[in-house]
N, C-alpha and C positions, 0 to 999 in steps of 0.2 A: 504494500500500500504506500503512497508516494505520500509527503509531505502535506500536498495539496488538501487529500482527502481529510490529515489529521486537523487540518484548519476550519474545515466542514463545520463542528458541534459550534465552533466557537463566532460563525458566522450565523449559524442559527439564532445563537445567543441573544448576538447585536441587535436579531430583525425582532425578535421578541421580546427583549429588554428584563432575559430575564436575570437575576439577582446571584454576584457572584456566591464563594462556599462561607462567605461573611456576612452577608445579607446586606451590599453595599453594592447599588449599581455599576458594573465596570462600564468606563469610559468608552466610547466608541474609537475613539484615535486609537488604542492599545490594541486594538482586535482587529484593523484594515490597514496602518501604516506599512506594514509589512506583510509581502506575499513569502513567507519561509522556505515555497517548494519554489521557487523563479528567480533566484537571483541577477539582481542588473550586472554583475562581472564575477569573474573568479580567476583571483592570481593565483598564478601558479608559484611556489617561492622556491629556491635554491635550496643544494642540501644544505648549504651552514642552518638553514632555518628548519631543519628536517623532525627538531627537537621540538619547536615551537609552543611558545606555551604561556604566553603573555603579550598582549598588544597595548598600546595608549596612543591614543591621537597628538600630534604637535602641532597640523594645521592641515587645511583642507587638503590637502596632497601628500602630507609624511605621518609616517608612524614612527613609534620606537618601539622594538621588537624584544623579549629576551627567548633563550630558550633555557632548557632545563638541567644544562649537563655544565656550561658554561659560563665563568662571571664575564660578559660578555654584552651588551649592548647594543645595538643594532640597530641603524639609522635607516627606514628604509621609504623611500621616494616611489609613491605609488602611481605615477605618473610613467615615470622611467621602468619600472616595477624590476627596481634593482636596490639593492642594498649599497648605501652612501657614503655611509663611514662606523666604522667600529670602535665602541667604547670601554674598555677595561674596566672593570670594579672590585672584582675580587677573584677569589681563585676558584677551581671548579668546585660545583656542588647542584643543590637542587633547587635553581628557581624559579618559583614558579608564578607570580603576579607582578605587575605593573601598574604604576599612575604617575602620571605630573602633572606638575603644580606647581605654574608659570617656568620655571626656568628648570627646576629642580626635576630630578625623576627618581621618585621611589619605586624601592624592587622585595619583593617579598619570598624570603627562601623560606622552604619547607618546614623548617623548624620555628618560626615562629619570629624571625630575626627581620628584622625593616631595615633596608639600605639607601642613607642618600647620597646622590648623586647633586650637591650644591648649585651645581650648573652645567648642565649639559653642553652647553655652547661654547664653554671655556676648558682647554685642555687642559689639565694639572690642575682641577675646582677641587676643594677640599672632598673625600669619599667620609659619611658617619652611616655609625652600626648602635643600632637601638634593639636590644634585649626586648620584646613586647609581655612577654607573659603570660601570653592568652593561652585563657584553659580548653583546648584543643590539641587533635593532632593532625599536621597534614595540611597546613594550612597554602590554600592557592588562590582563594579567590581576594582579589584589591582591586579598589577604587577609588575616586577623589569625591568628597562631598564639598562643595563648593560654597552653599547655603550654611552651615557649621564648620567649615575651618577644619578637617577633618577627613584622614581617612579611614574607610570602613574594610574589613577583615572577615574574611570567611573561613573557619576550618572547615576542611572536607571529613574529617571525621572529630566523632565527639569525643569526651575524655571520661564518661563517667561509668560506671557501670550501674547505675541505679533504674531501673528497667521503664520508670516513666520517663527517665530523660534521653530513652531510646528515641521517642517519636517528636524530640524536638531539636532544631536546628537556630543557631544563632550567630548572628553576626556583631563584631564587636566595635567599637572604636578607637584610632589615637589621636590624640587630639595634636594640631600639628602647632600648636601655641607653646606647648610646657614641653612639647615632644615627649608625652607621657601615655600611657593605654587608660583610655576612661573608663573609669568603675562602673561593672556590670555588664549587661549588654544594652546595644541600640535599639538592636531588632531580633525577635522571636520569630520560628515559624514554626507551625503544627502541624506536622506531617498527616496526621488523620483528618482535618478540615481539606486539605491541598488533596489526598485520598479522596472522600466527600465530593469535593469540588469535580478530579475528575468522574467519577462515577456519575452525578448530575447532570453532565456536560458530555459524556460520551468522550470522551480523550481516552486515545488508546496509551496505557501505560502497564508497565511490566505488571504479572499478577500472577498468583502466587495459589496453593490450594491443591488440596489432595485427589486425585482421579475418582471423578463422577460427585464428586462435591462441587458447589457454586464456588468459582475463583473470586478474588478478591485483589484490589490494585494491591502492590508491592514495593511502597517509594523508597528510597533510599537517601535522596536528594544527597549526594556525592557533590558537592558545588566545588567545580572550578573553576568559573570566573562569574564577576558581577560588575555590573557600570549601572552609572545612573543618565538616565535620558538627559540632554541639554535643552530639550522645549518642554517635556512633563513631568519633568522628576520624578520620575517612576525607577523603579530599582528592578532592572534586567536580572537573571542568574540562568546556569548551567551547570546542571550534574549531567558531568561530561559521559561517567559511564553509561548513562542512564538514555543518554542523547533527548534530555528533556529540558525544556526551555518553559521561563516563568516569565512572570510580570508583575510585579508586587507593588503596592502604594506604600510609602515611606514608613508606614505602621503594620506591616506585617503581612497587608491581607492580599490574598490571592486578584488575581485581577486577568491572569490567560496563563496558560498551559499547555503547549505541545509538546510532543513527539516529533524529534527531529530527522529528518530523511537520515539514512545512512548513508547513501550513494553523495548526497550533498557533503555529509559532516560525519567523514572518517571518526577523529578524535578530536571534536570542539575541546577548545582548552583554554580560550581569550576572548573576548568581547572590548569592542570600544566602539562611541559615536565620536562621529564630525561633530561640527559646531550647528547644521545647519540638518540635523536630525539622523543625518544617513548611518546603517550600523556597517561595521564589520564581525565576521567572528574569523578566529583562525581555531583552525585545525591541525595536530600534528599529523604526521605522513604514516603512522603507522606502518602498511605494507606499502602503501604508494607516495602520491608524491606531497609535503605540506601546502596546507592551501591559505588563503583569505577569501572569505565568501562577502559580497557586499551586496545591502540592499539598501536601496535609496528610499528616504521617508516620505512616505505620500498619505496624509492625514488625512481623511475626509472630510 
């Protein structure tokens, strides 16, 4: 089943108006800006990018790229659809998120550790390593919150073994003032309402259940990566194992849901928009080649 078809429940939704898994009407822009199965391009990227595994936008034509195996940087000219210049930060290891913030670009290794990058535009700009703390493991997903001064943090997996904190997912804060982790978290998500949600909505998602029993969705929400939209502040994610893509309002709640084509999205692992709505995601290469998929934002 193609991409197209899993957009199907959620364009029902639209014409019916009916009431996300929160009981909070979703927006109509979230549900039509984006066709998932049709993208407007798709770079193909080289092997240095093969790892890929973090994007951030620098302006309407460039990104900065890292991937996973490399402290390594990666300027890459989307126009040219070449890689521009190479930036050094540290030595190899696992990392796996990206953002910046004006000048600066932070990069988020696996272990929980923030890296900045003072100035990307200047060679020899001081490199700082901030310990974050967050109670997680596995941490990939970053982003810039622009509205609080702040970036936000996803672990892909949780830390606790307490069996109700199975079915919840959270994302954390640093605040980039005190360059400190802010106490608690930002944002919760409840994996049984997001369940719920698909079920209501007919979204095909993994599921789970013994032979000749009624199946039941199966989420995992594995998140690696997250941005936040530039026109609706709405909070993108992906659980890459999952090839599931959300939509969530600032506070938690569900707001769209698919199932991302495979054929399109080997191994989604980055998200980032333009200024003027457009998304990208990239993909590692897994068996083939890494990609960037873009799709141009057309609001209704």
């Amino acid at each position: 089943m193609t991409g197209y078809l899993y957009l199907l429940p959620l364009a029902v939704q639209l014409i019916t108006g009916c009431a996300s898994g929160t009981g909070n009407p979703a927006p109509a822009a979230e549900k039509s800006a984006y066709n998932l199965s049709a993208p407007d391009k798709v770079y193909n990227l080289p092997p240095s990018l093969h790892e890929i595994s973090g994007i951030t936008a620098i302006d309407a034509s460039t990104l900065a790229c890292i991937q996973d195996e490399h402290g390594l940087l990666f300027i890459y000219d989307l126009d040219k659809n070449s890689i521009t210049r190479q930036i050094p930060f540290g030595a190899d290891g696992d990392y796996e998120g990206v953002a910046r913030v004006n000048r600066a670009i932070y990069i988020l290794r696996s272990d929980e550790v923030l890296i900045e990058l003072t100035d990307y535009t200047s060679s020899g700009s001081p490199i700082n390593f901030y310990e974050t703390g967050i109670p997680g493991r596995d941490a990939e997903g970053l982003c810039y919150d622009p509205k609080n001064n702040r970036l936000l943090v996803a672990p892909k997996e949780i830390s606790s073994d307490n069996p109700s904190a199975q079915a919840t997912r959270h994302i954390f804060g640093f605040n980039l003032a005190s360059k400190t982790l802010i106490k608690g978290t930002v944002m919760d998500f409840d994996i049984r309402k997001i369940e719920e949600y698909a079920v209501s909505n007919n979204v095909k998602v993994p599921m789970k259940g013994k032979k000749g029993e009624v199946k039941v969705p199966d989420i995992n929400m594995k998140i690696s990566a997250i941005g936040i939209h530039p026109i609706t502040y709405k909070l993108y994610a992906i659980s890459g194992p999952e090839r599931l893509f959300f939509v969530f309002d600032m506070n938690g709640n569900i707001e769209s849901l698919v199932r991302l084509d495979k054929d399109l999205f080997a191994q989604p692992e980055g998200i980032t928009f333009m200024p003027n709505g457009d998304m990208l995601i990239s993909n590692e290469g897994a068996k083939g080649i890494p990609t960037i998929v873009r799709f141009n934002y057309r609001p209704k």
